[in-house]
C-alpha positions as CSV (number, residue, x, y, z in Angstrom):
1,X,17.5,-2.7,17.0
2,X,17.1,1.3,16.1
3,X,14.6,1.5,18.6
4,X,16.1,-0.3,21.6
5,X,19.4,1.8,20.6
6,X,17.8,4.7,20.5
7,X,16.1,4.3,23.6
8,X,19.3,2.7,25.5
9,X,20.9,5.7,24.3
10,X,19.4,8.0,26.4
11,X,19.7,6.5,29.5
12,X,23.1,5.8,28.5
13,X,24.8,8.7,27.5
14,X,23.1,10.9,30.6
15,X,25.0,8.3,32.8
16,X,28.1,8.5,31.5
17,X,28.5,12.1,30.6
18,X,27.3,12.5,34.4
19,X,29.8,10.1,35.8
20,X,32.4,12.2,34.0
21,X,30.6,15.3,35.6
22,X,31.9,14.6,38.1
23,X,35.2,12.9,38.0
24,X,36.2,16.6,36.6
25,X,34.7,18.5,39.4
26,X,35.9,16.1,41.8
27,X,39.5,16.9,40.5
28,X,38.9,20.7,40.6
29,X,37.7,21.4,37.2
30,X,35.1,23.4,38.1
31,X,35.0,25.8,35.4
32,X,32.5,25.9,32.5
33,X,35.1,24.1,30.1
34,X,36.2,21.0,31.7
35,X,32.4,20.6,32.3
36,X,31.8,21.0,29.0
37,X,34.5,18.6,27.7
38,X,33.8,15.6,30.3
39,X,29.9,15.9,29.1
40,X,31.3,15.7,25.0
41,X,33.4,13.0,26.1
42,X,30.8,11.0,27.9
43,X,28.4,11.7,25.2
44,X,30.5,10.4,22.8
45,X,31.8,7.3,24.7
46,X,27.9,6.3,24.9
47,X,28.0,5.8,21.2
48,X,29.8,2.3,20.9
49,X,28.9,1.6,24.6
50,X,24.9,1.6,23.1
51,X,25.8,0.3,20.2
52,X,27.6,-3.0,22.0
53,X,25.0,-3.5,24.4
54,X,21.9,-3.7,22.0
55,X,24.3,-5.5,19.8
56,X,24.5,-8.1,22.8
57,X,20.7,-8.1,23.7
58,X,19.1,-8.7,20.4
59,X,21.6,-11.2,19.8
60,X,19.8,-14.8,19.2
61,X,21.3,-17.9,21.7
């Protein structure tokens, strides 16, 4: 499961700290710190979101 984690992780956490990218600029934060934060804040959501998912696919029926 470290693998498929790890590997899930890094598609994950550029998603999500992207989406939030962009909600902040799309609410007028466009100065280097909201950016910064709504990056931290998707990188660190990614964490249990990764860690649910390859929970759920390496799960046996």
């Amino acid at each position: 499961m470290t693998r498929l984690a790890g590997i899930l992780f890094s598609l994950i956490s550029t998603t999500l700290m992207g989406v939030a990218i962009v909600v902040a600029l799309t609410i007028g934060k466009d100065t280097l710190q909201p950016i910064l934060i709504a990056a931290a804040i998707g990188f660190v959501v990614a964490i249990p979101v990764t860690w649910i998912i390859s929970k759920k696919l390496t799960e046996e029926f």
